[in-house]
C-alpha positions in Angstrom: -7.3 17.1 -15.1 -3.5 16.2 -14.2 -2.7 12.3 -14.9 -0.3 10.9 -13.0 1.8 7.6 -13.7 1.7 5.4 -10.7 4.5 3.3 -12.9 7.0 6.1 -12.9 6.3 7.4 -9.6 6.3 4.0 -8.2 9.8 3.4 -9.5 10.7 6.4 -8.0 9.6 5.3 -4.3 10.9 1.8 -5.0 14.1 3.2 -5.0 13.8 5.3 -2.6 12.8 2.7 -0.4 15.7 0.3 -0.7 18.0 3.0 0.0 15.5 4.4 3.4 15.9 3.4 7.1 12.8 2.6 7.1 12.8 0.1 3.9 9.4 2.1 2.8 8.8 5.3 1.2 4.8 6.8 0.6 2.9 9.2 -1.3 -0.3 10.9 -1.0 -1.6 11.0 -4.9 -4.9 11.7 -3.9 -6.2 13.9 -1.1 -7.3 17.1 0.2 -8.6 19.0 3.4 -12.4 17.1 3.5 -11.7 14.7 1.2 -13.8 11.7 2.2 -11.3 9.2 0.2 -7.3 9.1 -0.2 -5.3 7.2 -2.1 -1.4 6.6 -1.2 0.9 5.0 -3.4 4.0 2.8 -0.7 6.5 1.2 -1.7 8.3 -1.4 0.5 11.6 -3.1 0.8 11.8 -7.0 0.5 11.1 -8.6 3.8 9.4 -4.8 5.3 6.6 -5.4 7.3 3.5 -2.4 8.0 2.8 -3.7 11.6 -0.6 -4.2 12.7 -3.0 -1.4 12.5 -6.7 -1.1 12.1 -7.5 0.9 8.8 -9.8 4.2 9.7 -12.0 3.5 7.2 -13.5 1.1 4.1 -9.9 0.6 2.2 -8.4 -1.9 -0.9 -4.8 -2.8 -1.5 -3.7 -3.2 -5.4 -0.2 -4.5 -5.9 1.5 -2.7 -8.9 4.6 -4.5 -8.5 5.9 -7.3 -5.8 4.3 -9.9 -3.8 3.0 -8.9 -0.7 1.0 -11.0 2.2 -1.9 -9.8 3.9 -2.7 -10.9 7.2 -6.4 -10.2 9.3 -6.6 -12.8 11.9 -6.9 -16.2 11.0 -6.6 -15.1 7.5 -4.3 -14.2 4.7 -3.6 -13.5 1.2 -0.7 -13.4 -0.9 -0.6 -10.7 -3.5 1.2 -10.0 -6.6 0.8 -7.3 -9.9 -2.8 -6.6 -10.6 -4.6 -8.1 -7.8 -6.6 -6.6 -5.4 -8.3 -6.9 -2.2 -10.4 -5.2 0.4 -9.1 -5.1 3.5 -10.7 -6.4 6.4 -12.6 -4.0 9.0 -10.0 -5.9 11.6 -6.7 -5.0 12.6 -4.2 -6.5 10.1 -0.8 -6.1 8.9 1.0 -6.7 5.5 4.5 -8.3 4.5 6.2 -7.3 1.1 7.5 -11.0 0.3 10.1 -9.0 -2.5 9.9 -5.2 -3.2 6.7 -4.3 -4.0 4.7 -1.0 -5.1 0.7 -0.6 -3.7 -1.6 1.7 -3.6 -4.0 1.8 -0.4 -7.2 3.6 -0.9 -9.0 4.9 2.3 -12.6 5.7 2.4 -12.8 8.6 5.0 -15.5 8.5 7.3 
């Protein structure tokens, strides 16, 4: 079994991020050809925004590092290190509020 450090790695995307275009940088840590789940590690720039999407599947946000705001509708929810939420089965879009690290995990259907 290979172990990977989503601190280190993290770090690594963080700064990759702030230095992007883009102001984000992504991962796939987990993931294969059939896989019925992935898991993707983002990091975002302070003030980045993942514009409105619907998720293709069940799926959960957990902040590693940052605050970040989660919007789905009428509803939202500000997150910071260790929290985490599932994501609504509605389009949404999320807001790092200072540079943050997440991981998204994706059940595949």
């Amino acid at each position: 079994m290979a172990v990977a450090s989503m601190n280190a790695l993290g770090a690594d995307l963080l700064a990759k991020a702030t230095t992007a275009g883009s102001g984000r940088s992504s991962v796939t840590v987990y993931g294969r050809s059939g896989a019925r789940l992935r898991q993707t590690l983002v990091a975002l720039g302070a003030g980045q925004v993942m514009g409105e999407h619907k998720s293709p599947g069940d799926a959960s946000v957990l902040c590693l590092e940052g605050r970040v705001l989660l919007r789905a509708g009428e509803s939202q929810v500000e997150l910071g290190p260790g929290d985490l939420v599932a994501v609504p089965p509605q389009r949404h879009d999320l807001e790092a509020r200072e540079p943050s690290v997440l991981l998204l995990t994706v059940a595949l259907h």
